[in-house]
N, C-alpha and C positions, 0 to 999 in steps of 0.2 A: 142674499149673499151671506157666506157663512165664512171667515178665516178664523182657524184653531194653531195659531203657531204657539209651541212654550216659549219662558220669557225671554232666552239669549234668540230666539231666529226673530221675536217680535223686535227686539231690542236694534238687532241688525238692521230688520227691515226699514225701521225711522229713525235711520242715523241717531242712535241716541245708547251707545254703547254702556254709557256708566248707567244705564237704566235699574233699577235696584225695586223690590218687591214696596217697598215705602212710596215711590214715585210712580208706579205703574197706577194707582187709579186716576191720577192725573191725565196720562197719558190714556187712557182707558176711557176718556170721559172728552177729552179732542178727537181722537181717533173714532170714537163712536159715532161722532156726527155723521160722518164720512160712510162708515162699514155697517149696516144694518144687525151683523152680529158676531161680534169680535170677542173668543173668547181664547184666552191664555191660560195655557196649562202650567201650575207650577210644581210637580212634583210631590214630594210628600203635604207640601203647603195646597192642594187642590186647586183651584180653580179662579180665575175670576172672568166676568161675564159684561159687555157692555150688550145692551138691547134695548132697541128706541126710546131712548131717552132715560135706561135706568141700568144702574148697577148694581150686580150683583158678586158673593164669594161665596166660596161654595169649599168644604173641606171634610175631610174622614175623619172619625174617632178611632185610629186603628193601632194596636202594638205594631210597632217597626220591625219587631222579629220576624211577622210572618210575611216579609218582602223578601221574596226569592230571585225574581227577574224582572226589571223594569225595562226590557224589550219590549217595544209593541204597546207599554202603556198609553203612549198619548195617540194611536191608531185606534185601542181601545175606544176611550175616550170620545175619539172623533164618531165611531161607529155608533157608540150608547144617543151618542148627541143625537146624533142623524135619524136613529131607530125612533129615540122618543120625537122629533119633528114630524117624523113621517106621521104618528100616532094623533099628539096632543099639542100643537106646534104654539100655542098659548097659552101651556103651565111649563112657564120657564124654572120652578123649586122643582118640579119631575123632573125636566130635561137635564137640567145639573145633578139631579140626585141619581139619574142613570148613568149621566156620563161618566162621573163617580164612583159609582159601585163596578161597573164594568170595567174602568181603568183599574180599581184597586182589585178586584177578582183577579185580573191580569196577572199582578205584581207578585201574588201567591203563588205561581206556578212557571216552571219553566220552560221559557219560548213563548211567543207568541200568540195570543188567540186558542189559548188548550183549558182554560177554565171554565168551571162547571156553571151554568148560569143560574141556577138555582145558587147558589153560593154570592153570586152577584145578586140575585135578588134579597137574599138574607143581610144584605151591609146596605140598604135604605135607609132603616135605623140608626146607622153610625154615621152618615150624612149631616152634619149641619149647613143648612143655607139660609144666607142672610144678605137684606139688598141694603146696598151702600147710599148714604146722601151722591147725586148725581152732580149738583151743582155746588 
């Protein structure tokens, strides 16, 4: 099982409204027990990841100028996820660094799903991911 909400629909979902990017690996790391892989989208902040029993964050090295439309990024996102499971479903630094590049490819372009994926594959690079103490 895979849920990809960003932080305010996660926030909603476990009554926990004043949920804040500081408290979300707590709640990342309860939650986990529970969800086999529960990853929250935060916008320009990227990514964080709970997956059996480890955590993970995941974020881009990108100028902010070149975000044109954040429609459809975290659709993005869910799709890079999904592509790279189907692929390598046990190199979770891929799967974050697709979902990643895919979501930010997104953001470059106007509307939904119109970015060029070679252009997604070029922003790997600018990828940092890094696993969090879990416990």
């Amino acid at each position: 099982m895979l849920l990809k909400p960003n932080l305010s629909e996660f926030a909603q979902a476990i009554d926990q409204p004043w949920l804040t990017l500081d408290l979300l690996p707590d709640q990342l790391r309860h939650w986990g027990q529970h969800i086999p892989m529960l990853m929250v989208s935060l916008g320009q902040q990227g990514l964080m990841l709970s997956h059996q029993g480890s955590l993970w964050n995941g974020q881009v090295d990108m100028d902010q100028h070149q975000v044109i439309d954040t429609v459809g990024c975290g659709d993005a996102m869910l799709a890079g996820c999904l592509m790279q499971l189907s692929r390598s479903p046990h190199d979770i630094p891929l799967l974050i660094t697709t979902a990643l590049s895919v979501a930010t490819a997104n953001a470059t372009v106007v509307g939904a799903g119109n970015f060029d994926p070679q252009f997604a594959q070029s922003l790997a690079p600018a990828c940092q991911v890094k696993i969090l103490p879990f416990g």
